[in-house]
LODRENLO-668535 format. One record per atom (N, C-alpha, C): x, y, z; residue in one letter. Coordinates in pm, whole numbers, padded with zeros to 5 digits, always signed. Each point is the difference from the previous one (the first is absolute). Example, Ala and Ser with C-alpha at 12.3 -4.5 7.8 and 13.67 -1.06 7.14 Angstrom:
<pts>
+01319-00569+00780A -00089+00119+00000A +00090+00120+00000A -00035+00105-00072S +00082+00119+00006S -00077+00109+00073S 
</pts>
This chain:
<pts>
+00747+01548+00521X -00136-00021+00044X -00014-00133+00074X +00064-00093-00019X +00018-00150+00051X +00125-00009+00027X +00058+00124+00090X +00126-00048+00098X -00002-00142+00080X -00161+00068+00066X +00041-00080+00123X -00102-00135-00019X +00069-00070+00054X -00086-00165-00055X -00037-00068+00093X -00154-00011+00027X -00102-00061+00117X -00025-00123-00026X +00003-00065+00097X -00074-00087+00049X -00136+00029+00017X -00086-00073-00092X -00133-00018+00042X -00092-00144+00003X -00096+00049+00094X -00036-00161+00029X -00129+00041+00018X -00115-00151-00041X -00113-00005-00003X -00047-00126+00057X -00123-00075-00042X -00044-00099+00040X +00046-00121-00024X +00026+00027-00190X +00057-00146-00033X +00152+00021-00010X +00063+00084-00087X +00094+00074+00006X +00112+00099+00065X +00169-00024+00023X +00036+00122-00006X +00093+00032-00116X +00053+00134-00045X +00068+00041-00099X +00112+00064+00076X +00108-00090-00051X +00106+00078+00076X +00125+00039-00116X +00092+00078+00051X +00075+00082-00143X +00096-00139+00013X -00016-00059-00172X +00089-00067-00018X +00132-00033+00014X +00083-00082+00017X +00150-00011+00068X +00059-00141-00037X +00132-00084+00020X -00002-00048-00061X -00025-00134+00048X -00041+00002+00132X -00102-00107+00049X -00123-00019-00097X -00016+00017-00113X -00120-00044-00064X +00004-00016-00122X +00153-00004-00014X +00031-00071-00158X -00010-00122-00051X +00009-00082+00088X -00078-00163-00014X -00161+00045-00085X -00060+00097+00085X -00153-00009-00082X +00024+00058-00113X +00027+00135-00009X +00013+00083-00119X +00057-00114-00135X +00092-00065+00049X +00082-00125-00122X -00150-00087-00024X -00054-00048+00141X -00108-00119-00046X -00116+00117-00063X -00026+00083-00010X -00103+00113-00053X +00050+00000-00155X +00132+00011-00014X +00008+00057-00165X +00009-00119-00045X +00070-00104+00059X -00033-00162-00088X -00139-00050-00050X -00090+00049+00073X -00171-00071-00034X -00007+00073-00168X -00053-00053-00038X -00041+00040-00210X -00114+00010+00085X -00127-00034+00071X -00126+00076-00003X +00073+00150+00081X +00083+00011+00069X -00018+00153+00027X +00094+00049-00094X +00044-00060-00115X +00070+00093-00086X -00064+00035-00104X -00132-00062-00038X -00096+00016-00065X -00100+00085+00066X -00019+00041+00106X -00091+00065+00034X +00056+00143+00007X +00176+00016+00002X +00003+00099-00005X +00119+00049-00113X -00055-00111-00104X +00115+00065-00113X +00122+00011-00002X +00064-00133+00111X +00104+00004-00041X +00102-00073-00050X +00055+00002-00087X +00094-00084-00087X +00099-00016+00022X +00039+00099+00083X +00173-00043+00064X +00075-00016+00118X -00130-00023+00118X +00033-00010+00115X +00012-00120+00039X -00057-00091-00048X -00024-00141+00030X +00160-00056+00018X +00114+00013+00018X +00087-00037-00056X +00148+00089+00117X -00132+00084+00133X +00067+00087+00062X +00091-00093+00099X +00160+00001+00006X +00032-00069+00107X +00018+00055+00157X +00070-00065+00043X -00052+00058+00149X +00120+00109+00042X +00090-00006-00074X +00054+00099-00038X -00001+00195-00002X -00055-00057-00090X -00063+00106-00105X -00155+00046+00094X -00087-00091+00058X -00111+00060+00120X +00072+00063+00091X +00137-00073+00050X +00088+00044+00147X +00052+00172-00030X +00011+00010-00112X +00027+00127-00013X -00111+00114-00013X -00116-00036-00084X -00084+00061-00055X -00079+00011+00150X -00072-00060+00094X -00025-00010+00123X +00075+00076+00134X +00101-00036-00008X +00125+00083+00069X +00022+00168-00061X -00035+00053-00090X +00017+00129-00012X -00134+00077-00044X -00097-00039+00076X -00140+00029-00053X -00030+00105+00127X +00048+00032+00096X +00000+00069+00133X +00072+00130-00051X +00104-00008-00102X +00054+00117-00035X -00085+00088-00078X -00118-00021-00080X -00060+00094-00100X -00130+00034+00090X +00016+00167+00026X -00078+00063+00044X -00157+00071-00115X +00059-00099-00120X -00141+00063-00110X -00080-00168+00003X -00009-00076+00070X -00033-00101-00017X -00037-00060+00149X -00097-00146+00017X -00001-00071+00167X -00033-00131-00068X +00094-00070+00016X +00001-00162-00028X -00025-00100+00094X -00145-00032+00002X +00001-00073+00165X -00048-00164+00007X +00027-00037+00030X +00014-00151+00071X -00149-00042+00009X -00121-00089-00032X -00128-00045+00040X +00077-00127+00105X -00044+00028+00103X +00009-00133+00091X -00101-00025+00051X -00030-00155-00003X -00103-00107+00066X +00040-00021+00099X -00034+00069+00143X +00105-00073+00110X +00173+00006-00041X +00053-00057+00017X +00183-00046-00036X -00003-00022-00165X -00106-00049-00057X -00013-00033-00142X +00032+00118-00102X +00081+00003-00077X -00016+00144-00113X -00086-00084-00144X -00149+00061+00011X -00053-00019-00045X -00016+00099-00180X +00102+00130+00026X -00023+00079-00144X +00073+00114+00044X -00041+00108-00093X +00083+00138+00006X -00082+00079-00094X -00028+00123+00092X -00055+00091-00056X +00075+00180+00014X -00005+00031-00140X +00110+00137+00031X -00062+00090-00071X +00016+00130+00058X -00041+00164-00072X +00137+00012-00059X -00015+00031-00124X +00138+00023-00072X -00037+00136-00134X +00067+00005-00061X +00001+00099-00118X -00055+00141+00042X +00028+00049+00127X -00041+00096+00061X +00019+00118-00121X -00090+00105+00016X -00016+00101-00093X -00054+00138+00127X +00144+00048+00057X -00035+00088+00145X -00093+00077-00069X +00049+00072-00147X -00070+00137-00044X -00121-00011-00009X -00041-00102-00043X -00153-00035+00018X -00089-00063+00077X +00070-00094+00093X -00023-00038+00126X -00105-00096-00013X +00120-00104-00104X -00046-00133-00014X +00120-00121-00058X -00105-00088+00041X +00145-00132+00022X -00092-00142-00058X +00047-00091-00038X -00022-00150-00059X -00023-00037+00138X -00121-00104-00015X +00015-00111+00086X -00001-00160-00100X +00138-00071+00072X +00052-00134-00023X -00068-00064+00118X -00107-00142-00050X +00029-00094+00103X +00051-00145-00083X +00055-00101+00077X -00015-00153-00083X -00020-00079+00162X -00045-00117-00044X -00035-00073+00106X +00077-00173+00019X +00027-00087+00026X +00095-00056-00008X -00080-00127-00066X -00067-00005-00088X -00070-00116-00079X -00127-00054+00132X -00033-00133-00108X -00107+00000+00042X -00041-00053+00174X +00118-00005+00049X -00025-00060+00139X -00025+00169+00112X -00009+00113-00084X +00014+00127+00057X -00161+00079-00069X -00049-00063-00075X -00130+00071-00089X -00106-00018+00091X -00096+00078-00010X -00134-00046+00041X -00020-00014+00169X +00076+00117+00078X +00029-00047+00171X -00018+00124+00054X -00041+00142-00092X +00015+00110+00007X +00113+00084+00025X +00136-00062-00025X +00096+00075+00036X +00051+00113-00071X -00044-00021-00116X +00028+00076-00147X -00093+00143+00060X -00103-00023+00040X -00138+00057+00018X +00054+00119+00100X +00056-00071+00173X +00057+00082+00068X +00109+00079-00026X +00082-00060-00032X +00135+00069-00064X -00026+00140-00096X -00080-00013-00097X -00034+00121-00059X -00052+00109+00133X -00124-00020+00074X -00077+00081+00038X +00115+00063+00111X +00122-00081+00046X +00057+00045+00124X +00082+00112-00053X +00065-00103-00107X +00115+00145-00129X -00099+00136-00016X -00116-00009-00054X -00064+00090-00028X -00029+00112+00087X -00041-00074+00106X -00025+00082+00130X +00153+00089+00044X +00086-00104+00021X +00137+00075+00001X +00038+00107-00043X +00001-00006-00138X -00002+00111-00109X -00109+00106+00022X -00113+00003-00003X -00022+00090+00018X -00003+00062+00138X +00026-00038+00117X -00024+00070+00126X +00113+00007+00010X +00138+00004-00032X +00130+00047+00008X +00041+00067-00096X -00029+00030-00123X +00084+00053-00090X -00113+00125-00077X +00042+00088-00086X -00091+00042-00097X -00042-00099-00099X +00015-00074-00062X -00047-00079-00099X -00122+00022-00021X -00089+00020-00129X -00075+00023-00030X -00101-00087-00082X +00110-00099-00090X -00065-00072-00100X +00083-00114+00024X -00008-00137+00006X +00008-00105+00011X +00002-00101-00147X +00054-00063-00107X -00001-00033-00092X +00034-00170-00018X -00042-00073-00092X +00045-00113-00013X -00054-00072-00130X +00061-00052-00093X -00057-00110-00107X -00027-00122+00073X -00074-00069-00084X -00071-00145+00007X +00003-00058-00122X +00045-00112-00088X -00035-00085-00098X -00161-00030+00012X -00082+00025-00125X -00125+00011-00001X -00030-00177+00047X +00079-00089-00008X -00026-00138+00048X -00017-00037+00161X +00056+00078+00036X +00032-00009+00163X -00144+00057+00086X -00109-00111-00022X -00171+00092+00036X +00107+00006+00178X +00014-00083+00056X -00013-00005+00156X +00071+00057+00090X +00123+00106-00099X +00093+00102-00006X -00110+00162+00037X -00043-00041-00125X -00108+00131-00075X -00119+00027+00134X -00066-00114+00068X -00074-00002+00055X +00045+00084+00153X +00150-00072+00032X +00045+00054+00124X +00014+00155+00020X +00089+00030-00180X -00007+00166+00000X -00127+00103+00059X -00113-00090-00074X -00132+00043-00045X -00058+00022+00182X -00019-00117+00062X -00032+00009+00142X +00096+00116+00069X +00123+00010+00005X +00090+00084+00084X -00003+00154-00046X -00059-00024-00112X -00024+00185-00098X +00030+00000-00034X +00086-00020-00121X +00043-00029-00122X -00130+00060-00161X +00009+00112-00039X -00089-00001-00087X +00089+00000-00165X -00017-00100-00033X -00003-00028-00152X +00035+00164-00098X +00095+00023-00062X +00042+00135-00082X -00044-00031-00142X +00091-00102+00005X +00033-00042-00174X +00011-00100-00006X +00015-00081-00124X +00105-00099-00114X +00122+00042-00022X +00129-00067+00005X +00138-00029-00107X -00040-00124-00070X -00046+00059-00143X -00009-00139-00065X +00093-00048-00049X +00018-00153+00043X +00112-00074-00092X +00128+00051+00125X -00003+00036+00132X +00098+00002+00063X +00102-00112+00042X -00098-00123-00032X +00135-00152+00036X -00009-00057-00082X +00104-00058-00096X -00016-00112-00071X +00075-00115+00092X -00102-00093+00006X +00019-00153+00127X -00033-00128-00116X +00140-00066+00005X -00014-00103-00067X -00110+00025-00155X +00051+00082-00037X -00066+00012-00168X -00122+00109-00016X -00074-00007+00138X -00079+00084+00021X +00000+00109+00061X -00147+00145-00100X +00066+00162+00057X -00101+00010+00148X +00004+00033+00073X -00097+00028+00083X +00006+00161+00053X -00111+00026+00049X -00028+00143+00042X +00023+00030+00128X +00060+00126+00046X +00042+00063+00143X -00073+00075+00034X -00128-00017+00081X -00041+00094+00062X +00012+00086+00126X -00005+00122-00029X +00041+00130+00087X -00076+00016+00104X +00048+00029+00129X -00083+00055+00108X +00046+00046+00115X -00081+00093+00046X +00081+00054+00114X -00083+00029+00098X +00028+00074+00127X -00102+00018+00087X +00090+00157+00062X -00120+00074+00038X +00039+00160+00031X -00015-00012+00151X +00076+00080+00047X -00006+00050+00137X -00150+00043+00056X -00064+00039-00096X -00141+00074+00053X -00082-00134-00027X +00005-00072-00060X -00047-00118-00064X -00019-00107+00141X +00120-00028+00057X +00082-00102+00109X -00075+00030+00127X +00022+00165+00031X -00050+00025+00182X -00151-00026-00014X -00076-00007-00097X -00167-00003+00007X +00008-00174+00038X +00049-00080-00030X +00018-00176-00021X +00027-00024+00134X +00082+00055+00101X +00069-00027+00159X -00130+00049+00065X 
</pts>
């Protein structure tokens, strides 16, 4: 379903399929603790460039997945990917992270979703669109919420972060949901 991997571009933003011209960011992305806290993770922080050079470099090969590049101009500002594809049901995860705080608050997070989204649905069948949020992350929650994102559920107690449980909330956005928003 995500053979083929676009280039797309907007106002502030383009998303291009990751490669290994952008392992410098992806390394400075998993080093930040605020974006490993925002997205739960405990064992990336620690990724060498290595280990990105590879993981980056063979991301063009998986046709159930699109791993793409946020660029500011020349800048790689984040990465946002449709992954955990589910053809039979004709739905997939959306991943974004953003590269700490010199990348928050500029709308890129904002574009990047709506361009993926748009992608997805005017090229593929996809139907349902999916993604968690840590119930802490309001300005995460908010972006979903503006781009269509409607709220499902709770996973309670989905992260324990530094001693504490916090909650994952569910949401997704439908194909019939998306073309009324454009």
């Amino acid at each position: 379903m995500f053979a083929s991997k676009p280039t797309l571009t907007g106002d502030r933003v383009t998303l291009r399929p990751v490669g290994p011209e952008h392992v410098e960011g992806l390394v400075e992305l998993c080093a930040d603790p605020e974006v490993g806290r925002l997205t739960g993770s405990h064992t990336h922080t620690d990724l060498s460039a290595e280990a990105a050079l590879e993981w980056y470099s063979t991301r063009r090969n998986h046709p159930d997945r699109l791993d793409l590049a946020i660029m500011a101009g020349a800048e790689y500002v984040g990465e946002v990917v449709l992954n955990e594809l589910d053809a039979d049901n004709l739905s997939c995860n959306l991943r974004i992270a953003l590269v700490g705080r010199r990348a928050f608050g500029k709308g890129y997070g904002t574009e990047a979703i709506r361009l993926v989204l748009g992608h997805a649905f005017a090229t593929t069948p996809l139907h349902r669109i999916h993604l968690g949020v840590y119930a802490f992350n309001a300005r995460a929650r908010h972006v979903y919420e503006k781009v269509g994102f409607v709220e499902e559920g709770v996973e309670r107690d989905a992260l324990l972060w530094e001693g504490q449980w916090y909650d994952s909330v569910r949401m997704s956005v439908l194909r019939t949901e998306w073309k009324p928003l454009q």
